[in-house]
C-alpha positions in Angstrom: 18.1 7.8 -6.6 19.8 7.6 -3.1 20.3 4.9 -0.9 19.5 4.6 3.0 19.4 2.5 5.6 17.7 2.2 9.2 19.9 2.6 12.2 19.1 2.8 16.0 22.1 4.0 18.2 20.8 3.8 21.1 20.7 -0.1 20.4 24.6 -0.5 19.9 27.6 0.6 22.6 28.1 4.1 21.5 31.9 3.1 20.3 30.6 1.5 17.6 28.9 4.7 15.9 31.9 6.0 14.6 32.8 3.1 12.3 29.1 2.5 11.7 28.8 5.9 9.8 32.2 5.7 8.4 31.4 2.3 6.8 27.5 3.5 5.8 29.4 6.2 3.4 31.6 3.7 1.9 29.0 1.5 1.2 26.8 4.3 -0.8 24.7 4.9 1.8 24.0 9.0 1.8 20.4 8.4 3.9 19.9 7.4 7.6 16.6 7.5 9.3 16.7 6.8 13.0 14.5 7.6 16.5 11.4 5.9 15.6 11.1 3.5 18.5 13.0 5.5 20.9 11.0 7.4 23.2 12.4 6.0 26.2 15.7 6.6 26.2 14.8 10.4 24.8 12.4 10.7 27.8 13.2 8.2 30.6 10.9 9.8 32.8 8.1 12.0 32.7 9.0 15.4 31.6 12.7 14.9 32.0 14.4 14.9 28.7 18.1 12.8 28.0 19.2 14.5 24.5 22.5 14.0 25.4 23.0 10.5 23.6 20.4 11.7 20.6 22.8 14.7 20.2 25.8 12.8 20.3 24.7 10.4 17.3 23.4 13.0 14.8 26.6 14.7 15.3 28.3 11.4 14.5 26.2 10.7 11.8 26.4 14.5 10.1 30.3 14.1 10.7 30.3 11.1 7.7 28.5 13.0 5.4 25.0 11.2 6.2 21.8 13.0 6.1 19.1 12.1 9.1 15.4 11.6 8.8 14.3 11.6 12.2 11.3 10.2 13.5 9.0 11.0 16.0 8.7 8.3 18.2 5.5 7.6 19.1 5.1 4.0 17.7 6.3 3.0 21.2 4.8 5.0 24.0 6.7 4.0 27.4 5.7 1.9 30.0 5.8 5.2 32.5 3.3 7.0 29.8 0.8 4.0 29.4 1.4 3.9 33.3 0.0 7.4 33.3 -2.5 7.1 30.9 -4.0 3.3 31.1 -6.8 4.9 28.9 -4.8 4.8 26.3 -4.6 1.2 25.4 -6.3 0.0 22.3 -9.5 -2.8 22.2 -10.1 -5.8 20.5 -12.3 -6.8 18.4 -13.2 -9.4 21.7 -13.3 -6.3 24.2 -9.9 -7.0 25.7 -7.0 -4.3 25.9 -4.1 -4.7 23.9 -1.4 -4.0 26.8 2.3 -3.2 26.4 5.3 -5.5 25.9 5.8 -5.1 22.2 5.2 -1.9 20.2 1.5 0.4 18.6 0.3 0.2 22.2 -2.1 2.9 21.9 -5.5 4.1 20.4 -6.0 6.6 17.8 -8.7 8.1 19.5 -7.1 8.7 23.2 -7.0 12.2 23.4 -5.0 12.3 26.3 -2.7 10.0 24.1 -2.6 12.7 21.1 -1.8 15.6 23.7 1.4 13.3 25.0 1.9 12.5 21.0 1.7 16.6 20.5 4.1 17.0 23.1 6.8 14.5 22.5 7.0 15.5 18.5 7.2 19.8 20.2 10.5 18.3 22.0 12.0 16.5 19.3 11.2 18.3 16.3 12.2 22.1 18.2 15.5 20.5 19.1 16.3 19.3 15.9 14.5 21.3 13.5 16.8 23.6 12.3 19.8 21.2 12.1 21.3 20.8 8.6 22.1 17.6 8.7 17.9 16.6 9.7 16.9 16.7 6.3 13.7 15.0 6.6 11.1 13.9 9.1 9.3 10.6 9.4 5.4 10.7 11.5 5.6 7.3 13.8 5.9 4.1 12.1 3.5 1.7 10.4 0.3 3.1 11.0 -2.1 0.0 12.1 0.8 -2.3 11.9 -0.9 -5.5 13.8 -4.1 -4.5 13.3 -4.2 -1.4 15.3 -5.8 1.0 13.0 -9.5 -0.6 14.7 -10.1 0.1 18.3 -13.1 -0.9 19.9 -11.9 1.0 22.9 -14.0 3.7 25.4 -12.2 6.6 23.5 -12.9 4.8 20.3 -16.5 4.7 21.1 -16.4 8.1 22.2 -14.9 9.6 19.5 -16.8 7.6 16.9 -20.1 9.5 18.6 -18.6 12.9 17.7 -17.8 12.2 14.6 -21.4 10.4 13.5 -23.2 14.0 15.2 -21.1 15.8 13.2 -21.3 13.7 10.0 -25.4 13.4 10.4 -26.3 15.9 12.6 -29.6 14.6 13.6 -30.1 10.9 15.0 -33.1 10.3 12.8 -30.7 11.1 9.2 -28.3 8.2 11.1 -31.1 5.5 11.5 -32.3 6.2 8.2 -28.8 6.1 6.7 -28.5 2.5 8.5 -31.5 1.2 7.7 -32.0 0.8 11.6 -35.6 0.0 11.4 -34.2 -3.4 10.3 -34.3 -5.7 13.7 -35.0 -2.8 15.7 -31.8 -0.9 16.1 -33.2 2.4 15.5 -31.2 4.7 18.6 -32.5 7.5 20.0 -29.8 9.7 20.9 -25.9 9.3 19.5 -24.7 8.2 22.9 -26.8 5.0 22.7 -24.7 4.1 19.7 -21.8 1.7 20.4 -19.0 0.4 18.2 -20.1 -2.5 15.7 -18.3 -5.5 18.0 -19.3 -8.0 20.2 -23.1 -8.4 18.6 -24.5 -11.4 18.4 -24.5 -12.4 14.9 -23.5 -10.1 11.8 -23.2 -6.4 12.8 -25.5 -3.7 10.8 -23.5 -3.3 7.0 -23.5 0.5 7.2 -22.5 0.9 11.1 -19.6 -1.0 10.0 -18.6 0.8 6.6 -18.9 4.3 8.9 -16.8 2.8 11.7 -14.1 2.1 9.1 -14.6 5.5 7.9 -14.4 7.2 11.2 -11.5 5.2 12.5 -9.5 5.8 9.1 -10.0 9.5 9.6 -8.6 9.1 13.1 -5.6 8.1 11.8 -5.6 10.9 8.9 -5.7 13.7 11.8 -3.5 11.7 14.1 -1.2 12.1 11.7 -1.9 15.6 10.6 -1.2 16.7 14.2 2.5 15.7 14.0 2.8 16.8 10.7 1.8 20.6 11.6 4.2 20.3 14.1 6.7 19.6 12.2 6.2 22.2 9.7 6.6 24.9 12.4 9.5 23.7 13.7 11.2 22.3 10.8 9.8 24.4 7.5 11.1 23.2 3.9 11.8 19.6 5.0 10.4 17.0 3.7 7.7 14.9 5.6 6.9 11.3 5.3 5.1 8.1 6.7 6.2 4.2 6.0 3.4 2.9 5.1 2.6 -1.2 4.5 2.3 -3.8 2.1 -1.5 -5.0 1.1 -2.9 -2.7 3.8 -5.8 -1.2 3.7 -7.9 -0.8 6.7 -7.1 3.1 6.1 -7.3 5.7 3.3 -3.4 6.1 2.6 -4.7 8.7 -0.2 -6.1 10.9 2.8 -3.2 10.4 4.8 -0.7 11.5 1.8 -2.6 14.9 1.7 -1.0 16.0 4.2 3.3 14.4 3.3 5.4 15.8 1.0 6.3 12.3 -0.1 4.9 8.3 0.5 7.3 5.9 1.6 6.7 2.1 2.1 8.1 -1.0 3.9 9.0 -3.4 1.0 9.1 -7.2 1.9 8.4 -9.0 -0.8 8.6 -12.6 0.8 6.9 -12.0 3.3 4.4 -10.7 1.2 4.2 -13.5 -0.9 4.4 -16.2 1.7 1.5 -14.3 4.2 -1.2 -13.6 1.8 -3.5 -15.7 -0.8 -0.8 -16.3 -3.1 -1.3 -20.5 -4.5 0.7 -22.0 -3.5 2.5 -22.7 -6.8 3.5 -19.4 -6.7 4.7 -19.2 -2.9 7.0 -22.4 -4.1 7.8 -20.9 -7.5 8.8 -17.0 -6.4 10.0 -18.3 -2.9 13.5 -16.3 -3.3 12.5 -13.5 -5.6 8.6 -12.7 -4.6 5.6 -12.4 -6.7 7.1 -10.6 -10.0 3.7 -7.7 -9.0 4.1 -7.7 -5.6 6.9 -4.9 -4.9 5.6 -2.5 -8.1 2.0 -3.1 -7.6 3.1 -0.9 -3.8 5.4 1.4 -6.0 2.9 2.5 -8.0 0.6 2.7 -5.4 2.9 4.5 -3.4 3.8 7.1 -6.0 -0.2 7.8 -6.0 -0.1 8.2 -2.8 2.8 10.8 -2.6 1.5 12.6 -5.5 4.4 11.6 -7.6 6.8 11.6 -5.2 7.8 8.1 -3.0 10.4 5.8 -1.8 11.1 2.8 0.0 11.6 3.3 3.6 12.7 -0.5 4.9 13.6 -2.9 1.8 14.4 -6.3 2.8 17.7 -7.0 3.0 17.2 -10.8 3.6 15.2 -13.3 5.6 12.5 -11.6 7.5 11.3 -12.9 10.9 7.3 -12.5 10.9 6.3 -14.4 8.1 5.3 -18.0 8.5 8.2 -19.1 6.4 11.2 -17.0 5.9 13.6 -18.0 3.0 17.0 -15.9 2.3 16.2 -13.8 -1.2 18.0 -15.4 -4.0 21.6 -14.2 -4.9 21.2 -10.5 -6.8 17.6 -10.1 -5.8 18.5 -7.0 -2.8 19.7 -5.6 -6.0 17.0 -6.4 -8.3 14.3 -5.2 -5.7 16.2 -1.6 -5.6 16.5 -1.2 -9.1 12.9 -2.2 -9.8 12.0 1.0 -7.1 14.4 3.6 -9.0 12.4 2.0 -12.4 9.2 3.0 -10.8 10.0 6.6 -9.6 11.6 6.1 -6.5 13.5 9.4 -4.8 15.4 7.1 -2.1 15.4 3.4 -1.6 16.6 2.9 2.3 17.6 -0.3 3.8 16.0 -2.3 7.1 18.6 -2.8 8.9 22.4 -1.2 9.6 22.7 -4.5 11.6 20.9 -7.9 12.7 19.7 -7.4 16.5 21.0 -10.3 18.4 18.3 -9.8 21.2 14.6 -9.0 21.5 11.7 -9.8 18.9 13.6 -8.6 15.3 17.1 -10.4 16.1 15.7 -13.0 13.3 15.5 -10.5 10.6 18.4 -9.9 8.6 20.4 -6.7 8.4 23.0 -5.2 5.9 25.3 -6.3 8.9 25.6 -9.6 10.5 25.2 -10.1 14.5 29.0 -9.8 14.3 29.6 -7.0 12.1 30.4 -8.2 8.9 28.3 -7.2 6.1 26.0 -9.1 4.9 24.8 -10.3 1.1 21.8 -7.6 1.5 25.2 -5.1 2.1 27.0 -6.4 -0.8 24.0 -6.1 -2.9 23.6 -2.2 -1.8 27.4 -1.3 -2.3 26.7 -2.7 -5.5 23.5 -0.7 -6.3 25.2 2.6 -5.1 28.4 1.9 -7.8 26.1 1.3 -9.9 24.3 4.4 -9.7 27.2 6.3 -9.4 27.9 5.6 -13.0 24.6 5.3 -14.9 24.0 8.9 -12.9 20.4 10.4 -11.8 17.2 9.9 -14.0 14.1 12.0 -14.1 11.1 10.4 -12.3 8.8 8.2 -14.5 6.2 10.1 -16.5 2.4 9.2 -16.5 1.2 5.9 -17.6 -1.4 6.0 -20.5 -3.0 3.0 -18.2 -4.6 4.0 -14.7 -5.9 1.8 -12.0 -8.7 2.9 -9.6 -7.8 2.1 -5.9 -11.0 2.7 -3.3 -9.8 1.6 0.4 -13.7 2.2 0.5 -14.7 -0.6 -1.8 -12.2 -2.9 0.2 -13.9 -2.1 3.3 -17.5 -2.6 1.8 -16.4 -6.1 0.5 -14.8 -7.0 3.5 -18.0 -6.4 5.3 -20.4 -8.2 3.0 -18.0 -10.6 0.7 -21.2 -12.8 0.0 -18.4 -15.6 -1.2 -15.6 -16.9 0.9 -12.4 -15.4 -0.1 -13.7 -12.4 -2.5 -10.7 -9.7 -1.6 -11.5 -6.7 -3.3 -7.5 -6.3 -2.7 -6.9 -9.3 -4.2 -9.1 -9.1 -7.5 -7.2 -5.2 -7.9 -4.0 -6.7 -7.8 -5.1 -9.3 -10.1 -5.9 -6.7 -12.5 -2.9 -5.2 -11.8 -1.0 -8.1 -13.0 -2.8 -9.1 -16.0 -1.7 -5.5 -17.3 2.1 -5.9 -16.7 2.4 -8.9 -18.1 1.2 -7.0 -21.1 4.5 -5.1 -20.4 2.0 -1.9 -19.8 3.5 1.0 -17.5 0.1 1.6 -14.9 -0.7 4.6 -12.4 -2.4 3.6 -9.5 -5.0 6.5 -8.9 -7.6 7.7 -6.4 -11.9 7.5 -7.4 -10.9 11.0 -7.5 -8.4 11.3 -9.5 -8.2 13.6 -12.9 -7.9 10.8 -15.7 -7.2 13.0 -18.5 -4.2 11.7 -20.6 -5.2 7.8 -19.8 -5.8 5.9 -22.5 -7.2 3.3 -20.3 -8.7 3.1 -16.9 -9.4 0.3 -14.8 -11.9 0.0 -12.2 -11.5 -3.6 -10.4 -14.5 -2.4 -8.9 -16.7 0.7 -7.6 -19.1 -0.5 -5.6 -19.7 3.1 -4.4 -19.3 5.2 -7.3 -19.9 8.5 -7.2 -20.6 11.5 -9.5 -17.6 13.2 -9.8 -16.0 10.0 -10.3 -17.7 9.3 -13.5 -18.3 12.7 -14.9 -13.8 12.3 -14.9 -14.3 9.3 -16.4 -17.0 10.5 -19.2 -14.5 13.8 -19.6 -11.5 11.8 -20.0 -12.4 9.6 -23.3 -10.6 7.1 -22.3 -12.0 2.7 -22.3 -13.0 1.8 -19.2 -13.4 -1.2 -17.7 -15.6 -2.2 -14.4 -15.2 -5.1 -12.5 -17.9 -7.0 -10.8 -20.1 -5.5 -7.9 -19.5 -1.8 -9.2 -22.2 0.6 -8.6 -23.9 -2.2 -6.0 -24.2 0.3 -3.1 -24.9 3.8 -2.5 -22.7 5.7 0.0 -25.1 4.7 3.1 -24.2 1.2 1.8 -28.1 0.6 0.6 -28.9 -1.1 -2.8 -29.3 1.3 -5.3 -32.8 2.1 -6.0 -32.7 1.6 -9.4 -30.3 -1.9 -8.8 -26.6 -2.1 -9.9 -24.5 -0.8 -11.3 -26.4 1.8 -9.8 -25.4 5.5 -11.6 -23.7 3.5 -13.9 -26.5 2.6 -15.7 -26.8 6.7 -17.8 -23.5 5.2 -19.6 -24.0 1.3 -19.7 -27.8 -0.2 -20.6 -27.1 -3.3 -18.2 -29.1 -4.0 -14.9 -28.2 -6.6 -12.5 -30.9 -8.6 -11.8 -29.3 -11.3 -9.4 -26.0 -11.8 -8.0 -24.9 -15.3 -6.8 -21.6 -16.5 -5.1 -20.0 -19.8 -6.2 -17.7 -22.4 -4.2 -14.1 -23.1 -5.8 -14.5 -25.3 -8.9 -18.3 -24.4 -9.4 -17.7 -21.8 -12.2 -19.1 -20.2 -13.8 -17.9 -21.0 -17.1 -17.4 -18.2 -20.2 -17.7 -18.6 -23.6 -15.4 -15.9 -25.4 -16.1 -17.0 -29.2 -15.0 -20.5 -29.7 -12.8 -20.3 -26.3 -14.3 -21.4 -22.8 -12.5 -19.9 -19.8 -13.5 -19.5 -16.4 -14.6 -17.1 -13.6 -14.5 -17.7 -10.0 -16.7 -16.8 -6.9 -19.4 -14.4 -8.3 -21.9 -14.4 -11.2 -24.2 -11.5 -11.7 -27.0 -11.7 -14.3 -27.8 -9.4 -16.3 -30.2 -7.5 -18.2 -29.4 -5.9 -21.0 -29.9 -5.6 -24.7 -26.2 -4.8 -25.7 -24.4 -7.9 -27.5 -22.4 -9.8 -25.2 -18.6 -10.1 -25.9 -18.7 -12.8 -23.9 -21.7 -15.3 -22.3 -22.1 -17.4 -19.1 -22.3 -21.3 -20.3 -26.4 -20.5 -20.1 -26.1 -17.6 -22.9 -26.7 -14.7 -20.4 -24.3 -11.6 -21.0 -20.9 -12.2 -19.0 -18.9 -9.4 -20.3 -20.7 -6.5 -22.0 -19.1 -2.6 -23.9 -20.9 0.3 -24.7 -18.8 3.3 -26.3 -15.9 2.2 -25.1 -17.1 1.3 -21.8 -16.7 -2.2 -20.6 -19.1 -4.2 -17.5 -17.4 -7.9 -16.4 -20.0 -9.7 -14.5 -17.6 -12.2 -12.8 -14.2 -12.3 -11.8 -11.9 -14.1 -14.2 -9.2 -16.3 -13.9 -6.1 -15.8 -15.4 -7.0 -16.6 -18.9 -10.0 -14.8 -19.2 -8.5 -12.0 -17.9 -5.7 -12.2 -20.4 -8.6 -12.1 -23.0 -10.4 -9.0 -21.6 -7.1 -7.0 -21.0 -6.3 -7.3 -24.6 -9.1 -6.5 -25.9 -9.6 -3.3 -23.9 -5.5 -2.4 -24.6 -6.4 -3.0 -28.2 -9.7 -0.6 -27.8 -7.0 2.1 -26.3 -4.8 1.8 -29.0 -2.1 0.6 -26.7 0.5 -1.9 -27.9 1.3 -4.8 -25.2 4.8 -6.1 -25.1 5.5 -10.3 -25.5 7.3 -10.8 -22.5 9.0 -14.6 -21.0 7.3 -15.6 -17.8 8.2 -14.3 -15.2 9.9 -11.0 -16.8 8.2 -6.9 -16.1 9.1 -3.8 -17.5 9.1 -0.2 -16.5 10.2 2.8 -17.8 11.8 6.0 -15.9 12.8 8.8 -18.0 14.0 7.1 -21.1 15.5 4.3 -19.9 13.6 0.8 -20.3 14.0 -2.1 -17.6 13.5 -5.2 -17.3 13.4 -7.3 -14.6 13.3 -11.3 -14.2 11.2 -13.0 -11.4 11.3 -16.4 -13.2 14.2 -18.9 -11.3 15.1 -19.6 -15.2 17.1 -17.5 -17.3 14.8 -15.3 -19.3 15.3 -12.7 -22.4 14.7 -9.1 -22.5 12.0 -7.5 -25.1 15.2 -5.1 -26.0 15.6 -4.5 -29.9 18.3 -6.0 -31.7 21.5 -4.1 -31.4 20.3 -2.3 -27.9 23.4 -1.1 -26.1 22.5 -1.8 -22.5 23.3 0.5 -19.5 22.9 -2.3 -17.0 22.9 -6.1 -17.9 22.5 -7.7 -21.5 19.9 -9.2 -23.2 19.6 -12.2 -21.6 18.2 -12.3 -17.9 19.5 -14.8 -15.6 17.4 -15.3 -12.5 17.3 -12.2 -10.1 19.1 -10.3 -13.1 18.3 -7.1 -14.4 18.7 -5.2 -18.0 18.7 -1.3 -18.6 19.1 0.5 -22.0 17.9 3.8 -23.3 14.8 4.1 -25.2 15.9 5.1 -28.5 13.4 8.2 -30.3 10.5 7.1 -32.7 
C-alpha cells in the first residue's frame, strides 16, 4: 500500500525540484511517475536527443528516496513528428483529421507512427533501463482518451483490410459472415471494403462489431510493441497502462495480457457528474461520487491486472473536464485511497505534485496550490501515508465468492443495435454491480473467459455472444447464475441465432425468446413478483417456456425464469426489482448479505473489514458489538471511514 503522485519537471524552473522531492518524502509519498507527455523537450528535434534535463530530475528525484515510473511518451507526438508524418493524424467519424494542439494526436494504425513510437520507447527505456531508482515503466497514457481508440483514417482502413483477409481469408466467408447479400453490399475483393462511416443511413451490424474488434486489437499490439521493448531493456520491472473510467471502446482484458499490473485514472466526480447518473444522485453524491463508482473500476481493474492493480491519477480535488466540477467533500481524498487499499490496491498515486497555472489542466487541482502551498488533497495524503505507517501492510484481497462477467464485446454489440434509446450494456453491468454491494457482497469483476471455480455466484448482466467455453466454465463451476436480458441474442458474426435466443443457452435453460420489444421511459413493463409489483425499464422479451415463472409481466407471460440454479431476466429491472432478484439468487448461493445504511459499502482485504460512507449523513458501521477499530469507530460521519479486523468463526 504505497502512495504516489504525478510530477512533470520539465513544467516547473528546475530550482524548484529539490524541495519538490524533499517535501513528496515528507508527505508519504515513496512513488513518482513522470515523462508521459514529454517527448518534446526529450527530443526537440528529429533525432537529436536533450537527456540532460531528464537525467538531471531522476537524479533529483532518486536523491529523496523516491522511486520513478517512467513513461514513454508517446501520448503527445511533436509538432516536428506529425510535421513529418501528416499521415499520422487520426479521422473522424465525419472524415475530418483530428490535427494537433492538444494531446492522442495520432492513429493506432499509422505504421510509420508505431516505427517513430518503437524508436522513441528504444531511446528512453535503453537510457534508463538499468537505473535503480526506475522501478517501473508506464506504456503512453489513456489509451483512446477523447475518443481516439476509432479512426476512420487511410491507415485505419488499410489496416482494417489486413486484418479482415487474415481473419476470413476468403472474401466470400466475409459477405457471408455479414450478411452482405442484404441491400447489395456483397464486395468482391477486401480492398473494396471501407470503414463503416459516412453511409447513408445505419451501417451493416456485423461490419461495425469487426471494426470495433479490429481497432481494439490495434490498440492491444500498439501496446504490446512498447511493452517488448521494455522488457529488453528494462527486465524484472514492472509494466503498466492507466487506463479510464466507464471506457470501453477496447478490450482492457486483452490489453492486461501483456502488463504486469492495471492501473487506472480515478475521478469519481467527474464520473458521476459526465455519465447517466439521475440526477438525484449527481445532486446527492456531488462531493463524494456514486458510492459504486470508484470500486466498480477497482474491481475491474484488479481483473484486468490479474490480481494485481493500482490507481495511477486519483483526484485530488476539483477536476477541470467535467461539465460541473465541485471540490470533494472534506476527508473524501482520504476516503477514496483507503477504499483502493480495501480493494487490493499495490499503490494509490496522486494527479497532481502541483496545480498548472497555464495551458488546458491549470483548472484541475493538485496536491499543491498554483503557489506552492499544499493543498486539502495534500493534507488528505500525508494523512493516508501516517496512517499506513501505523496500521502496516495487508495482504491483497482474496477471491470474492460473487463474480461479475464483463464482455467489452457485448458493449460494442449494444452500442451498435441498442433497439431502445439509452440501453447501456455498461450501464445495466454497473447496475448489477451495485445492487450486489449494497448487499454488502465482496464481487470479482471477470472475463467471458474466466475460470469460475470457487464462485458461489456469477453474474452475467448479459451475453449476447456467448460462447462454448464460456458456458461449459459456467456448467463446471456449480455455481447460480444469473443472465440478464438480450444474452445469447447473437452469434459471433452478430446474426440471430438459428434456433432464436438465448441462443446455446437454451441445452441449460428451456426458454425461447419469441419477441423482443423496446419501451419509452414510464411505459413499463410492469412485474408481478408474488403479491409485489415492481418495474422494468426499456426492454421486454417474451418468452416461451414451460418452467414456472418466479416472476410475470403484468399479462402473465414469464418475466424472470430458474432452472437448476440457473436464472433468465427478460427485462432490465429497476432498483427494486433488482433488490428482489439479487436476494434471491445470494440466498440460492448460500451467501449471507449484510444490512447496510444508505449510502455505506464494505470490502474486505486480508482480514480487515471496511466500511466506507458515501451518504452526506452520518451513518453506522455493520461492525459487531465490542469491535476494536483500527481506523474510525462505529459511527461514520460523511466522507468517514471504519477498519477493524475480522475476528475467526
Amino acid at each position: 500500500m504505497k502512495l504516489g503522485v504525478c510530477y512533470y519537471p520539465e513544467q516547473w524552473p528546475e530550482e524548484m525540484w529539490v524541495d519538490d522531492a524533499r517535501r513528496m518524502a515528507e508527505l508519504g509519498i515513496t512513488w513518482v511517475r513522470i515523462g508521459e507527455f514529454a517527448w518534446s523537450r526529450i527530443e526537440p528535434e528529429p533525432r537529436r536527443f536533450d537527456w540532460s534535463w531528464l537525467d538531471r530530475a531522476v537524479e533529483t528525484l532518486a536523491a529523496a528516496g523516491l522511486r520513478i515510473i517512467l513513461c514513454t511518451p508517446t501520448a503527445t507526438p511533436p509538432k516536428w513528428l506529425v510535421d513529418k508524418h501528416p499521415d499520422m493524424l487520426a479521422g473522424d467519424a465525419e472524415g475530418r483529421t483530428r490535427g494537433f494542439g492538444s494531446r492522442r494526436h495520432y492513429c493506432f494504425s499509422s505504421q510509420a507512427y508505431r516505427g517513430e513510437c518503437a524508436r522513441i520507447t528504444e531511446a528512453v527505456a535503453g537510457r534508463y533501463g538499468g537505473h535503480p531508482a526506475v522501478g517501473a515503466w508506464q506504456t503512453d497514457n489513456e489509451f483512446g482518451c477523447h475518443d481516439t481508440t476509432i479512426s476512420y483514417s487511410q491507415n485505419a482502413a488499410q489496416q482494417f483490410r489486413i486484418w479482415l483477409a487474415q481473419r476470413y481469408q476468403s472474401v466470400d466467408a466475409l459477405n457471408r459472415a455479414w450478411g452482405a447479400v442484404f441491400w447489395s453490399q456483397e464486395y468482391r475483393d477486401f480492398d473494396e471494403v471501407l470503414p463503416p462511416n459516412l453511409t447513408v443511413t445505419e451501417a451493416n451490424p456485423s461490419h461495425r462489431l469487426d471494426y470495433n474488434r479490429f481497432a481494439s486489437d490495434e490498440v492491444a499490439s500498439f501496446n504490446r510493441l512498447q511493452v517488448e521493448i521494455i522488457r529488453r531493456h528494462a527486465p524484472g520491472r514492472d509494466v503498466t497502462h492507466n487506463f479510464m473510467g466507464f471506457y470501453t471502446e477496447f478490450d482492457h482484458f486483452a490489453v492486461g495480457r501483456d502488463l504486469d499490473l492495471a492501473t487506472w485514472d480515478s475521478y469519481p466526480l467527474g464520473f458521476l457528474e459526465q455519465f447517466w447518473f439521475p440526477e438525484a444522485d449527481k445532486l446527492r453524491y456531488l462531493r463524494q461520487g456514486h458510492p459504486d463508482i470508484s470500486a466498480f473500476h477497482h474491481d475491474l481493474y484488479r481483473g484486468v491486472g490479474r490480481g494485481r492493480w493500482g490507481v495511477m491519477e486519483q483526484q485530488p480535488g476539483p477536476v477541470n473536464w467535467a461539465r460541473y466540477n465541485p471540490a470533494p467533500l472534506p476527508g473524501m481524498v482520504r476516503s477514496w485511497t483507503w477504499e483502493a487499499f480495501a480493494h487490493g490496491a499495490e499503490l494509490v498515486s496522486y494527479f497532481r505534485w502541483r496545480q498548472a497555472p497555464f495551458a488546458q489542466e491549470q483548472m484541475h487541482a493538485g496536491l499543491n496550490r498554483p503557489d506552492n502551498v499544499l493543498d486539502h488533497g495534500g493534507h488528505e495524503a500525508a494523512q493516508v501515508a501516517r496512517e499506513v505507517g501505523a496500521l502496516g501492510q495487508l495482504a491483497g484481497c482474496t477471491s470474492a465468492r460473487v463474480a461479475l462477467i464483463f464482455s467489452y464485446e457485448a458493449d460494442w454489440q449494444f452500442g451498435i443495435q441498442p433497439h431502445a434509446r439509452g440501453f447501456r450494456w455498461l450501464q445495466l453491468a454497473f447496475e448489477m454491480y451495485s445492487g450486489l454491494r449494497r448487499m454488502g457482497l465482496d464481487v470479482d469483476i471477470v472475463p467471458p473467459d474466466a475460470d469460475f471455480s470457487g464462485y458461489a455466484l456469477v453474474v452475467a448482466p448479459s451475453l449476447p455472444i456467448i460462447e462454448a467455453g464460456t458456458l461449459a466454465a459456467l456448467t463446471a463451476s456449480g455455481a447460480v447464475v444469473l443472465f440478464g436480458p438480450r444474452t445469447g441474442s447473437r452469434t459471433r458474426d452478430g446474426h440471430i441465432p438459428a434456433n432464436l435466443p438465448p441462443g446455446p443457452l437454451q441445452d441449460r435453460l428451456a426458454v425461447r425468446v419469441a419477441r423482443v420489444e423496446s419501451l419509452r421511459p414510464g411505459a413499463g413493463p410492469d412485474v408481478d413478483v408474488g403479491p409485489d409489483r415492481m418495474s422494468g425499464r426499456l426492454w421486454r422479451e417474451m418468452l416461451e417456456t414451460g418452467l414456472t415463472p418466479l416472476a410475470t409481466f403484468t399479462d402473465g407471460a414469464a418475466a424472470w425464469v430458474v432452472q437448476a440454479r440457473w436464472h433468465y431476466l427478460a427485462t432490465w429491472p429497476d432498483a427494486a426489482l433488482l433488490d428482489a432478484v439479487m436476494a434471491r439468487v445470494v440466498a440460492d448461493a448460500g451467501l449471507s448479505k449484510v444490512q447496510l445504511d444508505e449510502g455505506v459499502r464494505l470490502r474486505r482485504r486480508d482480514d480487515v473489514q471496511f466500511a466506507f460512507n458515501f451518504a452526506p449523513e452520518t451513518r453506522r458501521t455493520p461492525a459487531p458489538e465490542g469491535t476494536v477499530f483500527l481506523l474510525g469507530g462505529p459511527e461514520l460521519p460523511a466522507a468517514g471511514l471504519a477498519a477493524w479486523r475480522i475476528q475467526p468463526q
